[in-house]
N, C-alpha and C positions, 0 to 999 in steps of 0.2 A: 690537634683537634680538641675544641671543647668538648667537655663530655660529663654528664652528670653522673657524682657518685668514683669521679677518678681517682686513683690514686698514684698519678704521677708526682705531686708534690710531697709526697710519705713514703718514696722507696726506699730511701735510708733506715726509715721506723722497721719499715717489715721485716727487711733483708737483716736491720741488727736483730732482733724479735729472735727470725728463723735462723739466723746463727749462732745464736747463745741458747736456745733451745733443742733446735735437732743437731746443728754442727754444718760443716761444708755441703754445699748443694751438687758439688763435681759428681757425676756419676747417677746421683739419687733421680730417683722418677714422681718429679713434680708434675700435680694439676691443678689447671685454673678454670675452674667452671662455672664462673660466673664471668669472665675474660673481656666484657667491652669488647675496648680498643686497646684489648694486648699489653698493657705496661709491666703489669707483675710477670707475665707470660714471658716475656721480652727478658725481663731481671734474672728470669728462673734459667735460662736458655747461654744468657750470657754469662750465669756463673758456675756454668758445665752438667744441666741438669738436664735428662730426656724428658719432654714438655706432653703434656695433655693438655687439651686446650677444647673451651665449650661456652656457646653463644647460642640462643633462640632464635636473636635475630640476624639474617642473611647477610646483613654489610657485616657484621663483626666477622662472619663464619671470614668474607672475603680477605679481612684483615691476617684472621690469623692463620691462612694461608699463606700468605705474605710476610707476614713479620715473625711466624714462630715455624710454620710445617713445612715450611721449606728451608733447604741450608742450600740449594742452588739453583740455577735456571729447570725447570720443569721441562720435559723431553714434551715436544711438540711439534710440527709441521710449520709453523709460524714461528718464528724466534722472537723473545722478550721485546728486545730494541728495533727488530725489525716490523712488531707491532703497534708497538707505540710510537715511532716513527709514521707508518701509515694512518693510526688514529688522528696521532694530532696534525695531521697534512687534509683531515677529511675537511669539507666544507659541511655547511649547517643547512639540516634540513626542518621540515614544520610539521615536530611529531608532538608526543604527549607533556613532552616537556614546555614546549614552546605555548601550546595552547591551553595548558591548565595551570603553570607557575610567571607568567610573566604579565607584566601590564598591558603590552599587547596582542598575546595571544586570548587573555579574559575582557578586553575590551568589548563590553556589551553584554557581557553576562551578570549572571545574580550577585557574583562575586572577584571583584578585583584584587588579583594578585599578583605581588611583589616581590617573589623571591630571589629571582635573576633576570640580567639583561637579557636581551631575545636573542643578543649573537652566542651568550653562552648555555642558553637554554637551547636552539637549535642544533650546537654543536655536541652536548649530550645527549639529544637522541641521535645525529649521526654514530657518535660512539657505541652507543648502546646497541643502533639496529646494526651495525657492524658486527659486535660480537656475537650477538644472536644469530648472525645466518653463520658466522665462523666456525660457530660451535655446534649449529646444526646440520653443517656440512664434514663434520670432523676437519677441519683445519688445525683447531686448537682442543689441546688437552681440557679437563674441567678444572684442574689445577693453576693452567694455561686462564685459561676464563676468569675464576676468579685471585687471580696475581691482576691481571690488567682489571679487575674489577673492583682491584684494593687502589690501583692509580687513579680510576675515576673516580671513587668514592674519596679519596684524601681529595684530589683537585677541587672537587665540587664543594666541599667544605671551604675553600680558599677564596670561593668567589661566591658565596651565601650573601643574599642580604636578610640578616640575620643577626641578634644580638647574642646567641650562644646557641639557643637548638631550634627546630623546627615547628616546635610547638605556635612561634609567631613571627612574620615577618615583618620587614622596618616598614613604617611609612615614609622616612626621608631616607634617601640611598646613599645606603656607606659606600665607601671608596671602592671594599672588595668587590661592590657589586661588577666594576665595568674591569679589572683581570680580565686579560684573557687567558682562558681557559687551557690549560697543557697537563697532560700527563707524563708526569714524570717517573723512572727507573725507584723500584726498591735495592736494597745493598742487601744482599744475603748474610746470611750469619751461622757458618756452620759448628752445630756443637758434635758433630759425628753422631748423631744417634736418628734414628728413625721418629720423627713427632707424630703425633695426632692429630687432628681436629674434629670439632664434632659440631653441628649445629641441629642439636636435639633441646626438649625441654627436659630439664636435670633429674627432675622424677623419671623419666623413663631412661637415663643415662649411667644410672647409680651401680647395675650390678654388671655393666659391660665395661666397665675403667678400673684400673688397681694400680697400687703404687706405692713409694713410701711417707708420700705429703698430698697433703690436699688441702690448698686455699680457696677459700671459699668467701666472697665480697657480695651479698645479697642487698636489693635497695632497701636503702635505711625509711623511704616513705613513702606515701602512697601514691605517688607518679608514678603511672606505668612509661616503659621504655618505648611501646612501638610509636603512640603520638608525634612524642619527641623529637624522634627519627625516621619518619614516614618518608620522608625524601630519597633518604641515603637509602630504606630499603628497596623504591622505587627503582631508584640506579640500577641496583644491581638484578633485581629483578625484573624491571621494564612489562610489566603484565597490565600494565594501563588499567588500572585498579580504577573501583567504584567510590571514586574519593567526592568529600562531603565536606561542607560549610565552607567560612572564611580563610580555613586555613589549609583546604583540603587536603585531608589526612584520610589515609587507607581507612577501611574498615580494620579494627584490632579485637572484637569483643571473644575473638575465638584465642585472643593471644595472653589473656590477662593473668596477669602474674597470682600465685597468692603471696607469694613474697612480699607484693607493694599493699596488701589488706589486711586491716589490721589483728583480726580475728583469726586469720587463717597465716599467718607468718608466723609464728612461733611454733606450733605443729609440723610444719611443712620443712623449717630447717633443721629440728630435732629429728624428722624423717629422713633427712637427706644424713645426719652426719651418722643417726642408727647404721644406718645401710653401704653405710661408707665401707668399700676394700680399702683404708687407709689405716696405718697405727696414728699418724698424725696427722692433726687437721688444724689450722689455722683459720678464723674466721674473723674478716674486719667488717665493722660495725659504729656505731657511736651513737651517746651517751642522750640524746635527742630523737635515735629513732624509734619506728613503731614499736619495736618488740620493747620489753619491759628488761632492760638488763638483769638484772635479777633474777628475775625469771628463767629465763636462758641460760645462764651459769648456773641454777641449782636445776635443769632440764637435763642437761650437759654432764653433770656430776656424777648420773646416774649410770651413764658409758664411761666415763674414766676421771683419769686426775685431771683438773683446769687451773690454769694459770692464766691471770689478766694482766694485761701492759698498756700502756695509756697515754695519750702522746696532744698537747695542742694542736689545732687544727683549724684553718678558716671554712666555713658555708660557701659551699657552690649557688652564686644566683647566676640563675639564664639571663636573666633582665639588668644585669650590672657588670656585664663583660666576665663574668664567671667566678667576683671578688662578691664581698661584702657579709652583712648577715651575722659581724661577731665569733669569735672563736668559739668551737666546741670541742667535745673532745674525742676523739678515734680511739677505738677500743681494739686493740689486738686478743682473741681470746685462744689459748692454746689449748687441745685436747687432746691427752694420751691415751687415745683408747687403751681397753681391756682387753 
């Protein structure tokens, strides 16, 4: 999955970072609360660490259900395969998907759009209204719910017409658009420990997680994340939201980060890492974003000792298959609390 602000191409960086700094992650209790789409969470998991895991937004919570809070099938009434099985056997019906993301269900309206074919936009709301009466008839766990809401939300990303995120749809139709549409099995990964997850805003997150690391990945600019991703939260939430313009996207103004502003980002993470139950805290960054590095290192200074690490790095464009933009440089900043 594209995804702005990833750091799947830098796990080597952190992971050497947090090994020559804290030492083995076997056993330690790592959190990722800033978690996307799970990759550091994932790193942490795999190299024997009990995970903490935190997202705002709904599709990541589903993610990291799926790729971190589980180490195996979820106890449910409905079994993994025997659900996704019957999903992908549904036929397509003509619900919100079909009639507000595709060319033919917006034919004649104010706004024509382009996201998906109508067979694979029909077959997301059969999905979706599937889970939702499964889940409100107690057939499936909420664990259950959102593991099969991590397979729609990966598929649907597979058949986007779409140049990286949802902020704009193609006008000429990529190939993924005509995929047909499957939900496919995650592989579990168990590290024996009991995980977390959490899909809170991290201000109000801070005095209920403790541990002995805490990476922390805040957006380096002022793009907020719900825009971007308004689809993927639709998936999984299916609440046929009051969606607006060309590119109909949720309403977000109750979701706005201060992280992504520029005035109110540098307070807001020296809040989060004050507050922190952590002796260490890791926070990637780079050397382009809003906050003033400088700044933040002698903010930082005044809770413990800081160490910076520094690594090449290319610019995420949405609009250039997820390349381009010139290297910058990724900033590792470590902090040993007092």
């Amino acid at each position: 999955m594209r995804y702005i602000g990833s750091k799947a191409r830098i796990l080597g960086f952190i992971s050497e970072t947090i090994n020559q700094t804290f030492g083995p992650l076997k056993g330690a209790v790592a959190a990722d609360l800033f978690t996307g789409t799970c990759c550091v969470a994932e790193m942490f998991k795999a190299q024997g660490a009990q995970v903490i895991t935190n997202d705002y937004l709904r599709f990541s919570y589903a993610l990291q259900v799926a790729k971190v809070k589980l180490n195996a099938e979820p106890a449910s009434r409905i079994l993994y395969e025997e659900a996704l099985a019957e999903l992908n056997a549904l036929e397509g019906i003509e619900g919100f998907f079909f009639e507000e993301y595709t060319l033919e269900g917006t034919a004649g309206a104010p706004y024509a759009r382009n996201y998906f074919s109508s067979g694979n936009a029909k077959k997301i709301d059969a999905v979706c209204t599937c889970l939702a009466r499964w889940r409100s008839r107690g057939d499936i766990s909420s664990d259950m719910f959102h593991l099969l809401s991590a397979s729609l939300v990966d598929t649907v990303t597979k058949v986007s017409n779409i140049s990286g995120t949802y902020g704009a749809f193609l006008k000429i139709d990529d190939h993924r658009k005509f995929k047909p549409l499957e939900l496919r099995p995650f592989t579990f990964a168990d590290n024996g420990f009991e995980n977390l997850a959490y899909c809170q805003d991290i201000m109000d997150l801070m005095e209920d997680v403790t541990g002995d690391l805490l990476y922390l990945d805040p957006p380096y600019n002022s793009r907020q994340y719900p825009p971007y991703y308004h689809i993927l939260e639709t998936a999984v939430l299916y609440d046929a939201p009051p969606i607006y313009g060309l590119t109909g996207r949720r309403p977000y103004k109750d979701q706005l980060s201060p992280f992504c502003i520029k005035e109110k980002a540098l307070p807001a993470l020296l809040d989060v890492v004050r507050r922190a139950r952590f002796p260490h805290i890791y926070i990637s960054y780079s050397m382009d974003g809003i906050m003033d590095y400088q700044e933040l290192c002698k903010g930082l200074s005044s809770m413990g000792k800081v160490q910076s690490y520094f690594k090449p790095h290319r610019r995420f464009k949405s609009n250039n298959g997820g390349e381009g933009g010139g290297p910058v440089k990724e900033i590792i900043i470590y902090v040993q609390k007092r």
